[in-house]
C-alpha positions in Angstrom: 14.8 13.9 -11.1 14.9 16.6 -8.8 14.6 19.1 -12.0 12.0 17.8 -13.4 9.9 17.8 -9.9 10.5 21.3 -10.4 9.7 21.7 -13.6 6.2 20.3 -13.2 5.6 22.5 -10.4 5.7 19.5 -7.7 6.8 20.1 -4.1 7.9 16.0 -3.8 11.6 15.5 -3.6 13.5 12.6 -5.2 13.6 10.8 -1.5 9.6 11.5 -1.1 9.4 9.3 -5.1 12.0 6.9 -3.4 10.1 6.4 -0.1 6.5 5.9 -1.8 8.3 3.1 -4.5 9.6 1.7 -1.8 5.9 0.9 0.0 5.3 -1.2 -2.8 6.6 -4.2 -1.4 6.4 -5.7 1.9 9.5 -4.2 3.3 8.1 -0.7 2.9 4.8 -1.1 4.5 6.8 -3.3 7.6 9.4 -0.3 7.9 6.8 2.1 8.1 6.6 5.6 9.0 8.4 6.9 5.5 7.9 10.1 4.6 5.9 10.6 1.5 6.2 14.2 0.5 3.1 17.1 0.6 2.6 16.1 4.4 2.3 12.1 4.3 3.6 10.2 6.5 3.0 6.4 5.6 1.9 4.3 8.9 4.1 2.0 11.1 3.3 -1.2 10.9 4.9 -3.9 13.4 8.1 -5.0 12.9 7.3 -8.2 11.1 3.4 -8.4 11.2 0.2 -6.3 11.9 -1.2 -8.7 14.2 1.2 -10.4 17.4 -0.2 -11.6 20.7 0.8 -8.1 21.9 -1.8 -6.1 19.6 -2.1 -4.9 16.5 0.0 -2.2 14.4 -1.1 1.3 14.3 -0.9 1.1 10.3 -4.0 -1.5 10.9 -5.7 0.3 14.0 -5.6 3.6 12.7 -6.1 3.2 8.9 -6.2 -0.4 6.9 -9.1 -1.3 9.6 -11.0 1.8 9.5 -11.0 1.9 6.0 -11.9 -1.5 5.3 -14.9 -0.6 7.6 -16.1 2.3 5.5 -15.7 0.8 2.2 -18.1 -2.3 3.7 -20.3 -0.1 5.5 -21.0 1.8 1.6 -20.7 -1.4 -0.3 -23.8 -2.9 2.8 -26.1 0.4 3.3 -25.5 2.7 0.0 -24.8 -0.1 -2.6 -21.2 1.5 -3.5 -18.9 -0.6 -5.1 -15.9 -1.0 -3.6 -12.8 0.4 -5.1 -10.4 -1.8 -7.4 -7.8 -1.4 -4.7 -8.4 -1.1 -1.0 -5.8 -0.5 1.5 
């Protein structure tokens, strides 16, 4: 894998491709804070939720919420559809 990273010209290392497959399920969004290669960093969610009594997880404070917000704000005052997928 490695090789052909190079051979495309990508800086992404085989553990960067590993870490950003494993996001794709709920373990890799809970574990949080994976590096993802080109300066990424994916954000830490709690250890087994985003919401507890105790507050919420910086994944949803500092980027699921704000993004949400955005995409409604365009979809309410510009009339932009929302993306197929929003994080």
């Amino acid at each position: 894998m490695r090789a052909e990273l190079q051979r495309i010209g990508s800086t992404l290392t085989p553990r960067d491709i590993m870490n950003r497959l494993d996001l794709q399920n709920c373990e890799g969004c809970h574990l949080g804070g994976a590096h993802l290669g080109e300066g990424l960093v994916f954000p830490r969610a709690l250890i087994d939720a985003h919401i507890t009594p105790n507050g919420i997880s910086p994944a949803l404070q500092d980027v699921f919420a704000p993004n949400r917000a955005r995409v409604l704000h365009d979809f309410l005052v510009f009339g932009t559809p929302p993306p197929a997928h929003v994080n």
